[in-house]
C-alpha positions in Angstrom: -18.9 -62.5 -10.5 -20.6 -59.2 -11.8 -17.4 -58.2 -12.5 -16.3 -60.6 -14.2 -19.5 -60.7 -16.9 -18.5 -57.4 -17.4 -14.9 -58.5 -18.7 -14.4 -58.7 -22.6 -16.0 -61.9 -23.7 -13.8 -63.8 -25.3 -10.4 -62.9 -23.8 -12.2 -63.5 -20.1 -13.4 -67.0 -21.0 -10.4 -67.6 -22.6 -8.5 -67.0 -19.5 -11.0 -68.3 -17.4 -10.3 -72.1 -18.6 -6.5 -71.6 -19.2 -6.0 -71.1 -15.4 -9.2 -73.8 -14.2 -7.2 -76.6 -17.0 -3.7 -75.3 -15.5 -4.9 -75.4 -12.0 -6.2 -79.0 -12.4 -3.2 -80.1 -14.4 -0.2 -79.5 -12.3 -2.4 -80.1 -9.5 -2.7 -83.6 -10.2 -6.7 -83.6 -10.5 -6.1 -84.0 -14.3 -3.7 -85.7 -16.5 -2.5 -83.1 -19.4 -1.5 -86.0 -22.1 -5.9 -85.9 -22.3 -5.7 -82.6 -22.8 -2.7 -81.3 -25.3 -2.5 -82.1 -29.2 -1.8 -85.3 -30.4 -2.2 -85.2 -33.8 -3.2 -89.5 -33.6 -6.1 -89.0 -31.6 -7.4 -86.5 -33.4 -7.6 -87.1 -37.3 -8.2 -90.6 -37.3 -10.4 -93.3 -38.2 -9.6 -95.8 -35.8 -11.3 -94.4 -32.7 -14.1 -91.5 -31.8 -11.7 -88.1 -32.8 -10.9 -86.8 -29.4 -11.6 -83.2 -30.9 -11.4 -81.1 -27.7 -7.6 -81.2 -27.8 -7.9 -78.6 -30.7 -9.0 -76.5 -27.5 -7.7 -77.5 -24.8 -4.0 -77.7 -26.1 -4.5 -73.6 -26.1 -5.5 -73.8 -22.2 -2.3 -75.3 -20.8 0.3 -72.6 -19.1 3.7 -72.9 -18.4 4.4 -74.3 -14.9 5.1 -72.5 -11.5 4.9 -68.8 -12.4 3.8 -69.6 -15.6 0.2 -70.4 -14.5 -0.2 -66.6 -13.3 1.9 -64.9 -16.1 0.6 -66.5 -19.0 -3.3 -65.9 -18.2 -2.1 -62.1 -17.4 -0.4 -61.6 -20.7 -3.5 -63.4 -22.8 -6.0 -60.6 -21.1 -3.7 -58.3 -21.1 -3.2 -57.5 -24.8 -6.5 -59.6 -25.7 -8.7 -56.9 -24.1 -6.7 -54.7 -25.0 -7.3 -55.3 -28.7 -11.2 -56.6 -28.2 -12.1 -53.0 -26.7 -10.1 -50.8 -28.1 -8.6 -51.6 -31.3 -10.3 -49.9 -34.8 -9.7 -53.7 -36.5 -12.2 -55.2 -34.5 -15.8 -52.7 -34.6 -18.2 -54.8 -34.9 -18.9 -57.5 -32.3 -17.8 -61.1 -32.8 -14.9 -59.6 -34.9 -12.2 -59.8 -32.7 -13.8 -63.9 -32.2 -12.9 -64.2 -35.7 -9.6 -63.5 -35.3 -8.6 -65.6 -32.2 -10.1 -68.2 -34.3 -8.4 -67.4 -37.4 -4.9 -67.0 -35.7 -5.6 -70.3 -33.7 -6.4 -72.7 -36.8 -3.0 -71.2 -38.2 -1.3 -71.9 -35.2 -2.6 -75.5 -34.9 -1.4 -75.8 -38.5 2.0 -74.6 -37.9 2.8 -75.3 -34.3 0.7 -78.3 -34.4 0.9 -80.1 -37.3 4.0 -78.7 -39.1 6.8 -78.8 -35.4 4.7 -81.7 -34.0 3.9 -79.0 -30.7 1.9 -79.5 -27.6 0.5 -76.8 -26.0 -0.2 -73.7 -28.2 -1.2 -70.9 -25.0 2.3 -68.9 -25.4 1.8 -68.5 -29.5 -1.9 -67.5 -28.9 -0.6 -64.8 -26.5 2.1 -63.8 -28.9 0.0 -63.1 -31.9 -2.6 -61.1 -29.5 0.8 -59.0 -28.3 1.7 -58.4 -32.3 -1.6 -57.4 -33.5 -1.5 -55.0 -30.2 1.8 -53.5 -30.7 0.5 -52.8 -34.4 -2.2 -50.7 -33.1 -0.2 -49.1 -30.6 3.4 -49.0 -32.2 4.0 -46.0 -29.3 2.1 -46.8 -26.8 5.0 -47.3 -23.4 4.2 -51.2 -21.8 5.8 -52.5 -19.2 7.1 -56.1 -19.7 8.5 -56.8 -16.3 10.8 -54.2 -15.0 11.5 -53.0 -18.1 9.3 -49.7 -19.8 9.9 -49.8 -23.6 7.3 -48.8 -26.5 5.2 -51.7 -27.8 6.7 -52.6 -30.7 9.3 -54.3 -29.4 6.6 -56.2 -27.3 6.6 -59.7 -29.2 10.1 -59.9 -30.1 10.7 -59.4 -26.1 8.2 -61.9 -25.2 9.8 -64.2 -27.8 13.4 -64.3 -26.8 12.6 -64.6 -23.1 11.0 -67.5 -24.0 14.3 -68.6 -26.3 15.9 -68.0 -23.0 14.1 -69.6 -20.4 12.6 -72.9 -22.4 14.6 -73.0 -25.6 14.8 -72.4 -28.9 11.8 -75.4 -29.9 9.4 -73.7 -27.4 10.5 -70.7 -29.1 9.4 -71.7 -32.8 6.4 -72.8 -30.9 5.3 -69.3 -29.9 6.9 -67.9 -33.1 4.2 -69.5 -35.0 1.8 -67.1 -33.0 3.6 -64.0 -34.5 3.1 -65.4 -37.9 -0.4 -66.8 -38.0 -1.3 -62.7 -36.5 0.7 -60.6 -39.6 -0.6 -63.4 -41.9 -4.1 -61.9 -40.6 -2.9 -58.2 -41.1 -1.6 -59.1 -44.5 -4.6 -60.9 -45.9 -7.4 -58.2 -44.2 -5.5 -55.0 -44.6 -1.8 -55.0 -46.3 -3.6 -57.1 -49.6 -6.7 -55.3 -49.9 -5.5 -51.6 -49.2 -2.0 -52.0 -51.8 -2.2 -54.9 -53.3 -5.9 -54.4 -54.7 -6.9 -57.6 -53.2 -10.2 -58.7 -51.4 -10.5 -59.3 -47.5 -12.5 -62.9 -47.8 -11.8 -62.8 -43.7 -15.8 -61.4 -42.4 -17.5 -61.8 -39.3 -20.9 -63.6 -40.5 -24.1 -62.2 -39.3 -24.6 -65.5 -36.4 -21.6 -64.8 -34.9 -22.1 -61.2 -34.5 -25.6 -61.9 -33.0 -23.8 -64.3 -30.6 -22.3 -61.2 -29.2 -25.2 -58.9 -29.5 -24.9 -57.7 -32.5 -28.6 -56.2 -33.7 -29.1 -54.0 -36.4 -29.1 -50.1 -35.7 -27.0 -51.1 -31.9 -24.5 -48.8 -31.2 -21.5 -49.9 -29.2 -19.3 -47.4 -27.9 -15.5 -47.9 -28.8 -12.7 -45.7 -26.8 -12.6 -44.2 -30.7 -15.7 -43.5 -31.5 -18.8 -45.5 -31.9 -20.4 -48.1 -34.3 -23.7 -48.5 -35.1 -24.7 -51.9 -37.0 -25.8 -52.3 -40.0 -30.0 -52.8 -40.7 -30.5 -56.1 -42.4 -31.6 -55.5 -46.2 -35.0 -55.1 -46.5 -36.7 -57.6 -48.9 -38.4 -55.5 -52.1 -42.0 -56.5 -51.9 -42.2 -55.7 -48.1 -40.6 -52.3 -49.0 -43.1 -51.5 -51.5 -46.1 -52.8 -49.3 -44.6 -50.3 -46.5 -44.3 -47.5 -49.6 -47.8 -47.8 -50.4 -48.8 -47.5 -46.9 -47.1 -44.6 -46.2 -48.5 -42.8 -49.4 -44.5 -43.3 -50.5 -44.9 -46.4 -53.0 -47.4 -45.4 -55.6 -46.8 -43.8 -59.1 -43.1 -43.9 -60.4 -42.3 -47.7 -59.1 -42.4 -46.5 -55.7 -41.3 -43.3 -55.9 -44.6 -41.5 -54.6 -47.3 -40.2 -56.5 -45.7 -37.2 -58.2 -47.4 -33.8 -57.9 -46.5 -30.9 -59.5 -44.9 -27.6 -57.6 -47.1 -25.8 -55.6 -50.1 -28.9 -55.6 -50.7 -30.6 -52.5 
């Protein structure tokens, strides 16, 4: 267990309840039609909105193998990217994104195909965004060694092979809902003059322990957080005390070369 409070956060709870939900599912302890997306029982006024299933539908593996190669996949590039990638510094970032590539999924997988189970897409955009930050960087997929870029297109047509061109739009939504991430927070503000509206807000980074002037060591450096902004009157007050907030509108007293 102390190892396992040391895992990443979010990808270790995330794999966490996949496998527990799995486990119990094609165990026979649950029933997976409580569990999966149905759009019917969700948005609609006819019953108490069984909202979990905009969870739980990401927490469902494939069967047999599935249960153990799925969850490995997730954490595998999902740590990958929430300790080591430059997109995410600050902490709670990376919780943005899962969040942001999920609610696109839902939309497209979900809503848009009339999907099920959204675990493979989520594992798919987490592969994309890594091979982005590691275009070079040799993964093994397999028995096969190849460089990370062709990572999600490998992923995807193994799954056009196994399961099927339908579970394969499925997981293809996950590729799309991670470079529609990469276009709106770096492609459209960095050429196309655009703004990133995509933030972490200050909760959710103190959810992860965020704290202003932490510094969290990254495998590229380090990040120290940013020191809330101090409110003017207090600043002044603190000046004055200081002998730093007199004369000049807080600018200190002013004396002339030489004076003391």
């Amino acid at each position: 267990m102390d190892v396992f409070w040391t895992l990443p956060p979010v990808s270790r709870t995330i794999t966490a309840l996949a496998v527990t939900v799995s486990a119990l599912g094609y165990s026979g302890m649950i029933n997976f039609s409580n569990y999966v997306f149905f759009m019917d029982y969700i948005f609609t006024i006819k019953m108490v909105p069984q909202l979990w299933r905009l969870f739980t539908s990401f927490l469902i593996t494939k069967p047999k193998f599935g249960i153990i190669l799925d969850p490995y996949f997730l954490y595998q590039y999902g740590a990958g990217l929430e300790t080591e990638s430059p997109r995410f510094p600050q902490p709670g970032d990376f919780f943005v994104y899962t969040m942001f590539v999920g609610t696109v999924i839902l939309g497209a997988a979900g809503v848009v195909l009339r999907s099920y189970t959204f675990l493979q897409a989520l594992s798919l955009a987490f592969a994309y965004t890594y091979a982005q930050d590691n275009p070079t960087r040799q993964v093994s997929f397999f028995i096969i060694t190849f460089d990370a870029k062709y990572l999600p297109f490998s992923m995807l047509f193994l799954t056009f092979i196994i399961d099927g061109p339908e579970s394969a739009m499925t997981q293809l939504t996950g590729l799309i809902a991670a470079h529609l991430f990469d276009f709106l927070t770096r492609i459209w503000p960095t050429f196309g003059g655009g703004r990133n509206y995509i933030f972490t807000p200050a909760v959710v980074k103190q959810w992860f322990g965020g704290r202003p002037g932490n510094v969290t060591a990254r495998p590229y450096g380090s990040v120290q957080q940013g020191r809330a902004p101090e409110d003017p009157a207090s600043a002044r007050a603190t000046g004055r005390s200081t002998g730093f907030g007199g004369g000049w509108d807080g600018r200190g007293p002013g004396y002339r070369l030489g004076e003391q």
